[in-house]
C-alpha positions in Angstrom: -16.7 -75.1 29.7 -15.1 -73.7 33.2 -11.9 -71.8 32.9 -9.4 -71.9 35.9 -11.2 -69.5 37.8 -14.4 -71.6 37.7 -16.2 -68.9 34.7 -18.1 -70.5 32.5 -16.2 -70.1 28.7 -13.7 -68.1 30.9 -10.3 -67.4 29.5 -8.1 -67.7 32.4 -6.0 -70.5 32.2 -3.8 -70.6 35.6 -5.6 -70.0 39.0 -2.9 -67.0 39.4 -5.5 -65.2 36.8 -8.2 -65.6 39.3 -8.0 -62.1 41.4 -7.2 -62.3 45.0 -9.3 -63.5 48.0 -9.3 -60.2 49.9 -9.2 -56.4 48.2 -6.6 -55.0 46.5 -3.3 -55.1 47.6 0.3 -54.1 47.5 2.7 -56.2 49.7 6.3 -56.4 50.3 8.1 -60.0 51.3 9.6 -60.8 54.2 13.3 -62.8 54.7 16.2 -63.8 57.6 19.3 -63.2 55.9 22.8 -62.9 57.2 24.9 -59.6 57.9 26.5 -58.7 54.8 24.5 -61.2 52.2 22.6 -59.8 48.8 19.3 -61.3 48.8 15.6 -60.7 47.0 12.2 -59.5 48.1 8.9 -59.7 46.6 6.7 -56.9 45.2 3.5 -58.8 45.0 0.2 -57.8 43.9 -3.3 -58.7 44.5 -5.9 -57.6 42.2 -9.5 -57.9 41.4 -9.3 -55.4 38.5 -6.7 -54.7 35.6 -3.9 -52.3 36.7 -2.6 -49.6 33.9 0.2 -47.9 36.3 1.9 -48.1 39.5 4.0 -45.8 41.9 5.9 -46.7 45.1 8.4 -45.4 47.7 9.5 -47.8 49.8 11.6 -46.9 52.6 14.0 -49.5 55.1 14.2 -48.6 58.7 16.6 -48.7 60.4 18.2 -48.1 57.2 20.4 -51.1 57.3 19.4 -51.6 53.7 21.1 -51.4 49.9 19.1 -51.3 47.1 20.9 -52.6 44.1 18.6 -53.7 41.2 15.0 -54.2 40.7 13.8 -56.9 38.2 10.1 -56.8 36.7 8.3 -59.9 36.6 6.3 -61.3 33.7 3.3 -60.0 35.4 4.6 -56.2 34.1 5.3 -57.8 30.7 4.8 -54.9 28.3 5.2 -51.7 31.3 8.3 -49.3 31.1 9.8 -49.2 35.0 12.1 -47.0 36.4 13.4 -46.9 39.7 15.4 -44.2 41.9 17.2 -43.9 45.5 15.8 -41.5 47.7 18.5 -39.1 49.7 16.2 -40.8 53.0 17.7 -44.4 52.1 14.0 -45.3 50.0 13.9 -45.8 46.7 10.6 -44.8 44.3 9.7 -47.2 41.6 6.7 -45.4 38.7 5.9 -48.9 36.2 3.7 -48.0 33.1 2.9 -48.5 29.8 2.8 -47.4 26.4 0.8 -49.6 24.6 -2.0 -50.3 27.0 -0.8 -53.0 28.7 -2.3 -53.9 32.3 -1.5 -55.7 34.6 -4.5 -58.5 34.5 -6.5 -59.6 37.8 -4.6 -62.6 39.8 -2.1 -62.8 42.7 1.5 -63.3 42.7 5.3 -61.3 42.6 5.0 -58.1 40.1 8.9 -57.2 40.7 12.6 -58.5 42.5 14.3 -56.6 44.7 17.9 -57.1 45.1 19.3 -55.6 48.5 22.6 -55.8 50.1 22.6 -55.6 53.9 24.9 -53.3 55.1 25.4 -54.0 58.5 27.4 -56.0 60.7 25.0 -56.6 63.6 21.9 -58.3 64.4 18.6 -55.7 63.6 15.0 -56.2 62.5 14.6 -54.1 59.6 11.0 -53.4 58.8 10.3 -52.5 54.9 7.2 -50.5 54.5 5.5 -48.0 51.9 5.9 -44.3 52.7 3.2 -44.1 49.7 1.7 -46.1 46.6 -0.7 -45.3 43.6 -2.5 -48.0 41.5 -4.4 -46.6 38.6 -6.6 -48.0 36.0 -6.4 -47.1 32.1 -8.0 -43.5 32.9 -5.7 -42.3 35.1 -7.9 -43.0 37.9 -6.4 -43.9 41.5 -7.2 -47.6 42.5 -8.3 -48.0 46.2 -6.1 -50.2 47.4 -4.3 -51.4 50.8 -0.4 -51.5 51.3 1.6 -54.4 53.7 5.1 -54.3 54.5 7.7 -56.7 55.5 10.6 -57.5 57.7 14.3 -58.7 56.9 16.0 -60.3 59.9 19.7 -59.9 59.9 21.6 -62.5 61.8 25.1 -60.7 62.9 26.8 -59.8 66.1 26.1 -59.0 69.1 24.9 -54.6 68.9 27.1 -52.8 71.6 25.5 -51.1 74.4 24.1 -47.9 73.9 25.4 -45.2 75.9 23.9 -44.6 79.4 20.8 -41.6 79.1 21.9 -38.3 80.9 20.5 -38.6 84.7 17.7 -37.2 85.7 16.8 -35.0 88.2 19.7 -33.1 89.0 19.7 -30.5 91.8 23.0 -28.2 93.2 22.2 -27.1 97.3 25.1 -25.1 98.3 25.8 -25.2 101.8 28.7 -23.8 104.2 31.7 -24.8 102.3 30.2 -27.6 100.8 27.8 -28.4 97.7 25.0 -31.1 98.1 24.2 -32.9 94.4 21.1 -35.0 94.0 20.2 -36.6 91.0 18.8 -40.1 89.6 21.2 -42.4 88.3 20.6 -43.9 84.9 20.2 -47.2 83.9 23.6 -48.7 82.5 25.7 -46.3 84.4 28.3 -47.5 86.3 29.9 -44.0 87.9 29.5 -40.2 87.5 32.0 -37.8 87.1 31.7 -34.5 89.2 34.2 -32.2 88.2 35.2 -29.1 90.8 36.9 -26.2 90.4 40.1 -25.5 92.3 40.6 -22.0 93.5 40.2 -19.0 91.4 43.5 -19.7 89.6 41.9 -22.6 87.7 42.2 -26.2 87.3 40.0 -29.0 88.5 39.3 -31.5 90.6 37.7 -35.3 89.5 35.4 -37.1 92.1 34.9 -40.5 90.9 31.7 -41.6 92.0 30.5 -45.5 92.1 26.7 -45.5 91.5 24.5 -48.2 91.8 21.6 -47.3 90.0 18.2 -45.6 91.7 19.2 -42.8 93.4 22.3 -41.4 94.5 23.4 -38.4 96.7 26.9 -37.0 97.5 28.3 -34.0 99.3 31.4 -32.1 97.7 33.4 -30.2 100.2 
């Protein structure tokens, strides 16, 4: 008789038993949520061979991100897991176990995570693994590959970031005069140039309209 996975007087009994079509790998899900909503990702695992003990960090960037629970699946039935938060916003995760339990060959979620987004704009947040271990019931390391995912929040509109500092700058000082030069920067609308009046102190303001490119102006 076949089992599931097509072994003769196999014992699998679900094609999720079955190992996965590809080599071993870790992957995080992927979901479009909106700003402000608690929602899940997927842990998943695909595995060819049984898995004794597993170790993540897995890091949100930007780090728009709360995690606020993480829920084993029946796939870790019989594993101790703990997870911590990082002070860099990730979060480590070490499951084990200790009665020998693995985690058997197939495909499929090994763990929930429950975030909270925890900002108001729009932003592609990618989740990736700064690291992750797999290893068998000796304590040997499992080669394996690692995928990550991406949360799109729906929110408003980001404001504009701030115009960059111009480039280019130069000072010629001339007879009662200084000539500036310098390339304007993208998103600015004016510059500035402050001048001091007469050794006593105070200061002068010379609004300048720019209009992007390059600009020159003589200050008398």
């Amino acid at each position: 008789d076949l089992d599931a996975c097509g072994e003769c007087f196999g014992g699998a009994v679900d094609p999720s038993e079955c190992g996965c079509d590809g080599p071993t790998t870790i992957s995080l899900g992927s979901a479009s949520v909106d700003a402000g909503d608690t929602f899940e990702v997927d842990i998943s695992l695909c595995n060819d061979d049984f898995v004794a003990g597993i170790e993540v960090n897995i890091q949100d960037a930007p780090d728009h991100l709360d995690a606020l629970d993480i829920v084993p699946t029946d796939r870790l039935e019989g594993f101790m897991m703990s997870w911590n938060p990082q002070p860099n916003g990730s979060f480590i995760l070490v499951a084990f176990s200790l009665t020998g339990d693995q985690i058997a060959p197939g495909t499929g979620p090994i763990a929930n995570i429950s975030y909270q987004s925890t900002n108001i704009y729009d932003a592609s947040v990618s989740l990736d693994f700064i690291y992750s271990v797999l290893a068998d019931e000796f304590a040997q390391e499992i080669d394996h590959q690692s995928q990550g995912g991406t949360v799109e929040v729906n929110g408003e509109e980001p404001p504009l970031e701030p115009p960059t500092p111009p480039t280019g700058l130069t000072a010629e000082g001339g007879e009662s005069q200084v000539d500036l030069n310098w390339n304007a920067s993208f998103n600015a609308d004016y510059y500035n140039v402050y001048r001091e009046e007469g050794s006593a102190g105070g200061s002068g303001i010379y609004n300048l309209v720019v209009d992007y490119g390059s600009w020159q102006s003589e200050v008398s």
